[in-house]
C-alpha positions in Angstrom: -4.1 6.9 -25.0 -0.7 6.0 -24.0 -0.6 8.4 -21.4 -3.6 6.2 -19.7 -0.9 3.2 -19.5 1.1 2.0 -16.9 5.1 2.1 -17.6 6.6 -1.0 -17.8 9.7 0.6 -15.5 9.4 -2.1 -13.1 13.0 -4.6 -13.0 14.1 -7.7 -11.7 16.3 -6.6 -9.0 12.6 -4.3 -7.9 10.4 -7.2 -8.5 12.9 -9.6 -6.2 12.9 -6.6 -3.5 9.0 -6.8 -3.3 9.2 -10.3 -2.6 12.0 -9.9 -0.3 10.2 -7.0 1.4 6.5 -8.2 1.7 7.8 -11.3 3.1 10.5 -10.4 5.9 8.4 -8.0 8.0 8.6 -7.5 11.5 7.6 -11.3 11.9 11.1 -12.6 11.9 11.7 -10.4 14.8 8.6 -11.6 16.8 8.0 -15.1 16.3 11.1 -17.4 17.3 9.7 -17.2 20.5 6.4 -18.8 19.5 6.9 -21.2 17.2 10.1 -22.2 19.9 7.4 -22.3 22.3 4.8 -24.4 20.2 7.2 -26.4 18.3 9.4 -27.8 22.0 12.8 -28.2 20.6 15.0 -26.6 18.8 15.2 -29.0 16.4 11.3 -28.9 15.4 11.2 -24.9 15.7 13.7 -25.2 12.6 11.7 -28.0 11.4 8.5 -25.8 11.8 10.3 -22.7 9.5 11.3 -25.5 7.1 8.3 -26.8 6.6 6.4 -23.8 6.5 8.8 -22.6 4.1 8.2 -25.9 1.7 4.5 -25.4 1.8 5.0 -21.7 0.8 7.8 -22.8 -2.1 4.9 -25.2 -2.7 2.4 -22.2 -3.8 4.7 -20.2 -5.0 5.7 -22.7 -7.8 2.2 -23.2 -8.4 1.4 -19.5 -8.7 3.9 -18.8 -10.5 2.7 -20.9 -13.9 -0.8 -19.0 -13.5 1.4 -15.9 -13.8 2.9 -17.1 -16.8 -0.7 -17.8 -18.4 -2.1 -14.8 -17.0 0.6 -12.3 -17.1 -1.3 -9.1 -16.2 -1.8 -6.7 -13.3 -4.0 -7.4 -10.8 -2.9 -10.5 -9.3 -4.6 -12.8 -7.7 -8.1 -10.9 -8.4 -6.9 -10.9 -11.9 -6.1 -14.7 -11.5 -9.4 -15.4 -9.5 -11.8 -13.5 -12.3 -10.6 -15.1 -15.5 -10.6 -18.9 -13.9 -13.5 -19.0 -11.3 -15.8 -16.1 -12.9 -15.8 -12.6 -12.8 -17.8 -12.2 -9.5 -15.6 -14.3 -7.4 -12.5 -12.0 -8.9 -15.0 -9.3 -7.8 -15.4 -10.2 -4.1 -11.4 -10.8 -3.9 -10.6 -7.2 -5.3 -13.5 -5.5 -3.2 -12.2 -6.4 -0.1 -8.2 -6.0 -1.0 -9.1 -2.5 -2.3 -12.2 -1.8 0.6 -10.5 -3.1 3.3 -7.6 -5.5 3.3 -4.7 -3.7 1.6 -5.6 0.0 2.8 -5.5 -1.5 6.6 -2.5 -3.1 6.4 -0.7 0.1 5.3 -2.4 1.6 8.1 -1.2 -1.4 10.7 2.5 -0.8 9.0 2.7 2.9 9.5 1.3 2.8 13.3 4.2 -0.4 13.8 6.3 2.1 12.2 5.2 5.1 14.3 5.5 2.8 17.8 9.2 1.9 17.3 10.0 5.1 16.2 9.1 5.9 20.0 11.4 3.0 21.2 14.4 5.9 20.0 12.4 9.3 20.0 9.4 9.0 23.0 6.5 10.3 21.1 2.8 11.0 22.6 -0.1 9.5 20.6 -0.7 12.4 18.4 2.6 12.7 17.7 2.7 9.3 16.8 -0.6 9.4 14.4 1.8 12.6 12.9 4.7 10.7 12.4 2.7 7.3 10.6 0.9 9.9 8.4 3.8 11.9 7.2 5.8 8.5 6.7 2.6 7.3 4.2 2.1 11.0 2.1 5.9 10.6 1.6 5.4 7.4 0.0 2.5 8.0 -2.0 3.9 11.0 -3.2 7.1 9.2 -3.8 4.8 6.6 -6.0 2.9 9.0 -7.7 5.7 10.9 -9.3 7.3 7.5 -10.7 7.2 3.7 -10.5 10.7 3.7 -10.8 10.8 5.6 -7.8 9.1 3.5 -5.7 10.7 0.5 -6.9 13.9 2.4 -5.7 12.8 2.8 -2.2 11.8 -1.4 -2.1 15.5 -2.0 -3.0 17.3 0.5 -0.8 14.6 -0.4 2.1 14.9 -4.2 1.1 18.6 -4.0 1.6 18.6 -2.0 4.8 16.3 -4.4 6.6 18.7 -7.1 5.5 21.4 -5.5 7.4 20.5 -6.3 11.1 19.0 -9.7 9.8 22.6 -10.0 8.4 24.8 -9.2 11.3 22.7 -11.0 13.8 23.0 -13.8 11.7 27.2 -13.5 11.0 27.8 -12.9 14.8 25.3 -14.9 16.0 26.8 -18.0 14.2 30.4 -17.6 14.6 30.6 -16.2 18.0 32.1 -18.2 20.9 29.2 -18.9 23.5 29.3 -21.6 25.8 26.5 -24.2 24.1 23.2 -24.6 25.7 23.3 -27.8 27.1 19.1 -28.3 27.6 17.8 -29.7 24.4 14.0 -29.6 25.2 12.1 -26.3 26.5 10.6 -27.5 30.0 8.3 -24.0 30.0 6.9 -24.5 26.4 3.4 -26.1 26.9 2.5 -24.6 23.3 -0.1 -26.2 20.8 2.5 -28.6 19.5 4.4 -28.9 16.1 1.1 -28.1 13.8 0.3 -24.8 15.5 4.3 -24.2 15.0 4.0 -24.5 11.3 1.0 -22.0 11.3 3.2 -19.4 13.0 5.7 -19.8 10.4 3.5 -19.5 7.6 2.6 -16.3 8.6 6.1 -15.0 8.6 6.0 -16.4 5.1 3.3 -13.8 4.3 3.2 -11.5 1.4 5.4 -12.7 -1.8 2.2 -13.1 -3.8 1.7 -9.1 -4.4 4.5 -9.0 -6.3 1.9 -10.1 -8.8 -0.5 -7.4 -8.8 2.6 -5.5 -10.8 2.5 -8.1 -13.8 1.6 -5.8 -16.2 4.2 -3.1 -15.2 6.9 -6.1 -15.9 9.3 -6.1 -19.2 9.2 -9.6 -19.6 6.5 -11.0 -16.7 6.4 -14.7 -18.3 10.2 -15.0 -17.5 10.9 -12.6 -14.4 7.8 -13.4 -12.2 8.9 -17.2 -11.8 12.4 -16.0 -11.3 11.7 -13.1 -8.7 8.9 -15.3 -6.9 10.6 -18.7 -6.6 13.8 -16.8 -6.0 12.6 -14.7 -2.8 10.8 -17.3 -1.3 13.7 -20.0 -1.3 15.9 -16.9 -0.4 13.7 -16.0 2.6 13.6 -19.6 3.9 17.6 -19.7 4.5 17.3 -16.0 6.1 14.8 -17.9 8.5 16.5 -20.7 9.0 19.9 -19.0 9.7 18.3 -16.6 12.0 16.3 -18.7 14.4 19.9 -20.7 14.4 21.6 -18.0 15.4 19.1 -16.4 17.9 19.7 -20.5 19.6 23.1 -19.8 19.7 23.2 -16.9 21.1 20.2 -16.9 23.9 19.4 -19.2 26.2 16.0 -21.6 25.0 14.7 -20.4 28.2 14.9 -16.9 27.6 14.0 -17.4 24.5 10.5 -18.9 25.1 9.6 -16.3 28.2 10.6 -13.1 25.9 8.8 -11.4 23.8 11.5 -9.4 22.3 14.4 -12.3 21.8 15.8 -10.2 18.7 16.4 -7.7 20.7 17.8 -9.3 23.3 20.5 -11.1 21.1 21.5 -7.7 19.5 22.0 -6.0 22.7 24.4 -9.5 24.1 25.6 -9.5 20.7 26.4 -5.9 20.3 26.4 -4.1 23.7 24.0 -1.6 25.2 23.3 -0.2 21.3 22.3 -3.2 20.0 19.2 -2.8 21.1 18.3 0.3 19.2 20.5 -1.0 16.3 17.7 -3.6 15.7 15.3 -1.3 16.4 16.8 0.8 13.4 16.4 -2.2 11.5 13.0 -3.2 12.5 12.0 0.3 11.3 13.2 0.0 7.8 12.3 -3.3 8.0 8.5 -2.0 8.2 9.4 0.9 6.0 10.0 -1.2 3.0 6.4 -3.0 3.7 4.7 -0.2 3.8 5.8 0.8 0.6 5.3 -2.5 -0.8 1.9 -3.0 0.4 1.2 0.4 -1.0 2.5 0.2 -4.5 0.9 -3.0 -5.2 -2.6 -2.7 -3.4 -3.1 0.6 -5.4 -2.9 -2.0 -8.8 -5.5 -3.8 -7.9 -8.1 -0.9 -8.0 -6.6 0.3 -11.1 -7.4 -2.8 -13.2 -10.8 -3.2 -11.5 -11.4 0.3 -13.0 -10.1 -0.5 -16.0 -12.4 -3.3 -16.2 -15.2 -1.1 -14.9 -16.1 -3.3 -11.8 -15.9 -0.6 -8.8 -17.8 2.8 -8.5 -15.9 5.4 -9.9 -13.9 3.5 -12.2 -13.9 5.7 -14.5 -11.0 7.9 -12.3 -9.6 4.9 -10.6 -8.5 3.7 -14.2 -7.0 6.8 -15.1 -2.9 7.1 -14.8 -1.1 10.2 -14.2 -0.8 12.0 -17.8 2.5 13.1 -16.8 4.4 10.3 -14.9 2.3 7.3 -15.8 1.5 6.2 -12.3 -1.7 4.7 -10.9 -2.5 7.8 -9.0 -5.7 8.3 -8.3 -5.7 4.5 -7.1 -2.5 5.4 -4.7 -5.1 8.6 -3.2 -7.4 6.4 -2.8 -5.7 3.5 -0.7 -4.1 6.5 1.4 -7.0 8.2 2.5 -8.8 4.6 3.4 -5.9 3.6 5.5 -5.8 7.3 7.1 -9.4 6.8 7.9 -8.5 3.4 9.3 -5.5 4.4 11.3 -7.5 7.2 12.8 -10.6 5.4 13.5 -8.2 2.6 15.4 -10.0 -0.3 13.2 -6.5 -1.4 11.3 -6.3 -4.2 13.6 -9.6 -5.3 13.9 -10.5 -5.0 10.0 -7.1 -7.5 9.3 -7.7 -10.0 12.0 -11.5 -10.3 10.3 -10.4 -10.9 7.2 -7.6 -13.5 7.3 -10.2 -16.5 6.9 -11.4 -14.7 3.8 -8.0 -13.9 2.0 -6.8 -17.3 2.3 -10.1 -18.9 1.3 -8.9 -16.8 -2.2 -5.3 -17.5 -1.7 -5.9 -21.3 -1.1 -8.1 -21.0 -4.7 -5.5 -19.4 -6.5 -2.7 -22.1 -5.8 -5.7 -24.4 -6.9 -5.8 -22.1 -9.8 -3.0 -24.4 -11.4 -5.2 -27.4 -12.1 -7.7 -25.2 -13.8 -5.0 -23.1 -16.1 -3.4 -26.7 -17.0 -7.2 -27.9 -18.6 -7.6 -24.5 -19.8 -4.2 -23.7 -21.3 -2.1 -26.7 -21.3 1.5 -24.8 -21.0 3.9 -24.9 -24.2 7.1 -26.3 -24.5 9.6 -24.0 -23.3 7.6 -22.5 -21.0 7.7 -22.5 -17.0 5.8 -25.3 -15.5 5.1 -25.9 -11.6 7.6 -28.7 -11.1 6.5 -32.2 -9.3 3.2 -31.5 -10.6 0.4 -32.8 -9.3 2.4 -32.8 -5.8 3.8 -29.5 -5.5 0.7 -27.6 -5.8 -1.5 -30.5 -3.9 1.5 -29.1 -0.9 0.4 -25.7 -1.1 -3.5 -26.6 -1.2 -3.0 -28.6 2.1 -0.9 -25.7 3.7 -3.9 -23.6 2.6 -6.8 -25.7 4.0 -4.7 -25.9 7.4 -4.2 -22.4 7.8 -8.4 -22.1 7.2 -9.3 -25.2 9.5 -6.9 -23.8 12.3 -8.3 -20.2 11.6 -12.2 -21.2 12.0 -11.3 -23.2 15.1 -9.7 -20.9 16.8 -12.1 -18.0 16.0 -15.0 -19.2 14.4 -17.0 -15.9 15.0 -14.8 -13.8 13.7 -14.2 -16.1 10.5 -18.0 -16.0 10.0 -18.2 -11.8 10.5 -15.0 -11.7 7.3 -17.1 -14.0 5.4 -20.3 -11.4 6.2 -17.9 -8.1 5.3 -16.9 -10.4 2.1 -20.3 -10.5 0.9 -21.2 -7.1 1.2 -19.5 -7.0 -2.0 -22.2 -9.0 -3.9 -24.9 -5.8 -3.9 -22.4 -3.5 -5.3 -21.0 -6.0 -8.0 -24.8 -6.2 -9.3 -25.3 -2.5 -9.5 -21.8 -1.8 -11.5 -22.6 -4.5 -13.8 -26.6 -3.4 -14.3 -24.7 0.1 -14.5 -22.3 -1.3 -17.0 -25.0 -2.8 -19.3 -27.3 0.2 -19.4 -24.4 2.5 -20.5 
C-alpha cells in the first residue's frame, strides 16, 4: 500500500545538511590539539587535515557511483548485500541496527547532556533527564514527518556553522602578534601517520546520508552532488579553522590544552566566548544526534522490508498517517536508552570501530565490483581518476584497520566476536523465511 512507503520529502539543501552535520561534530573542537601534537608543525597538522581530507574525497567519489547504481535506502548494508552476498549485507546491518547506530545516539545525547552542564550545573540524573528528553523530542519530531526532521538537520547544520564561522572570520583577520616558534618542542606524538588517523576521524560520518537514498527525488543526481559537495566543503572548514586556532593561540598552548577552541573563543571574544562555543558545541551535537537518528532508523526498515531481522514484519511498516519509518525510529530509541543507562555507549562504539570500517573499507572497494557488474552509461556519474581515486580511499581504509588492530588488538578481535553473533540469527530468519 502506499501508505507502507516512504515519502520521497527529502531535498538537496536536507541531503547536503546531513553530510554537513554527520561530519562536523564535536571533533573539530577536540582534535587540533592532537593531530598538532602528532603531526609537530603547523605546517604538517594542516597537511595531516589535508590529507585526511583527500583520502575521504577519495571514498566519497567512489561511493558515490555505487549510489548511482544502487540508488536505494539502506546504504552501505544495501550496497554490501547486493555486491558481496546477502549475508555479509546481513552482518553490516545487524550490528548498525543492534549496536552501532543506537549507541552513537546514546554517546551524542550524554555529549549533549555534559555540555549542557558547562552553562546549567546538572547532577547525573539530571543529566540522564536532560539526554533523554533531547532524544523523545527528536524521534517524535521524526515520526510525525521526514520533512521535519530534515528541517531540524538544516537549522542545526547552520547553527553549528555559526561559532565554526566566527572563530574562523576573527581568528584570521585579527591583529596578533605572529608566533615566532615554527616546531612544537613538547609534541613527542606518534608522528605524521598517526596525524592523518586523527583527522580521518573528524572526517567521520558523510556516508549515512546514504541510508536515505530511497527517500531522495532524484538520488542518481543529488547523492553525488550532496556527498562530494559536503565533504570538499568540510575540508576548507577544517583547514580554515585549525588556521585560525594557529593564529590565534600559541602552538604551545595549543598542544598542552585539551579545550583549544575554547580557549580561542574566550581570547577572541572575552569572558563569554567561552560559553558562546559552548552554545555552539551543543547544536553542533544536536544536529548529529538527529542525523544519526534519522538515518540509522533506515537501515532496519529496509532489512524488514527484506525480511532479514526478527520482527520484520513491524519494522517494515511506515506510519499510515505521516509515512515515516516509525516503528524503526522506537526501536533505535529504546536501544540507545538502554545503552545510555546501562553506561555501555562508549564501550559498545570503541568495539566496533575495527568492524565498521572493515565494511566501510569494502564498500569504497565496492566500485571495482559495480564497474564489472554494471559498467556505468554515458551520461552518468563516474568516480573520476579511476582506478586511482578509489585505490586512495582503499589505502586510507586499510590504514585506519592496520593502526586500529595495533593499537588494540583485543578489542578489535572482541567487535569481530559481537559481529558474528549475527551469523545464528541470519540462519534462523532465512530457515524462517523459507518455511513461510
Amino acid at each position: 500500500m502506499e501508505s507502507n512507503k516512504l515519502k520521497k520529502s527529502v531535498t538537496t539543501i536536507e541531503a547536503f545538511a546531513i553530510v554537513i552535520g554527520m561530519i562536523i561534530g564535536s571533533g573539530i573542537f577536540l582534535k587540533p590539539s592532537i593531530v598538532l601534537n602528532n603531526a609537530g608543525t603547523p605546517f604538517l597538522s594542516i597537511m595531516a587535515w589535508v590529507v585526511g581530507g583527500i583520502i575521504t574525497l577519495a571514498a566519497a567519489l567512489s561511493v558515490a557511483e555505487i549510489a548511482v547504481a544502487i540508488p536505494r535506502s539502506g546504504g552501505l548494508y544495501t550496497y554490501l548485500g547486493e555486491l558481496y552476498g546477502k549475508p555479509v549485507g546481513f552482518l553490516l546491518g545487524w550490528v548498525q541496527t543492534v549496536i552501532s547506530y543506537p549507541a552513537s545516539v546514546a554517546v551524542q545525547t550524554i555529549a549533549f547532556a555534559s555540555y549542557a552542564n558547562l552553562l546549567m550545573p546538572l547532577s547525573a540524573v539530571q543529566q540522564k533527564v536532560v539526554a533523554v528528553s533531547v532524544l523523545l523530542f527528536l524521534l517524535l519530531m521524526n515520526i510525525l514527518s521526514t520533512k521535519c526532521g530534515g528541517v531540524i538537520q538544516t537549522l542545526a547544520t547552520i547553527g553549528k556553522l555559526l561559532p565554526v564561522a566566527a572563530i574562523i572570520f576573527f581568528g584570521i583577520t585579527a591583529d596578533f602578534a605572529p608566533q615566532v616558534s615554527t616546531a612544537v618542542p613538547m609534541a613527542k606524538g606518534a608522528g605524521f601517520g598517526m596525524a592523518i588517523l586523527g583527522t580521518l576521524w573528524a572526517y567521520d560520518g558523510w556516508i549515512s546520508v546514504t541510508n536515505m537514498a530511497g527517500e531522495l527525488k532524484n538520488p542518481t543526481k543529488t547523492l553525488p552532488r550532496v556527498i562530494i559537495g559536503g565533504v570538499i566543503f568540510v575540508i576548507g572548514v577544517y583547514v580554515l579553522f585549525n588556521l585560525a586556532i594557529f593564529h590565534v593561540l600559541p602552538l604551545e598552548h595549543i598542544v598542552s590544552s585539551p579545550t583549544v577552541s575554547a580557549d580561542a573563543a574566550e581570547i577572541l571574544f572575552g569572558n563569554g566566548g567561552a560559553a558562546f562555543l559552548t552554545a555552539g558545541i551543543m547544536v553542533s551535537i544536536f544536529g548529529s544526534l538527529n542525523g544519526y537518528l534519522m538515518t540509522a532508523a533506515r537501515v532496519p526498515y529496509v532489512m524488514g522490508e527484506q525480511r532479514q531481522l526478527p520482527f520484520s514484519s513491524v519494522l517494515a511498516v511506515a506510519h499510515p498517517k505521516f509515512q515515516t519509518p516509525a516503528n524503526a525510529l522506537i526501536l533505535q530509541s529504546l536501544l540507545a536508552v538502554i545503552y545510555l543507562f546501562s553506561g555501555t555507549y562508549d564501550m559498545l562504539t570503541d568495539l566496533l570501530v575495527f568492524v565498521l570500517w572493515i565494511f566501510f573499507t569494502m564498500g569504497v572497494f565496492a566500485v571495482f565490483l559495480i564497474r564489472k557488474k554494471n559498467p556505468p552509461k554515458k551520461g552518468v556519474y563516474r568516480v573520476p581518476f579511476y582506478p586511482i581515486t578509489p585505490i586512495i580511499g582503499v589505502v586510507g581504509g586499510a590504514y585506519i584497520l592496520v593502526s586500529t588492530v595495533m593499537g588494540d588488538p583485543l578489542r578489535s578481535i572482541i567487535g569481530l566476536g559481537i559481529t558474528l553473533l549475527g551469523i545464528p540469527v541470519y540462519r534462523y530468519v532465512s530457515k524462517k523465511n523459507q518455511q513461510n
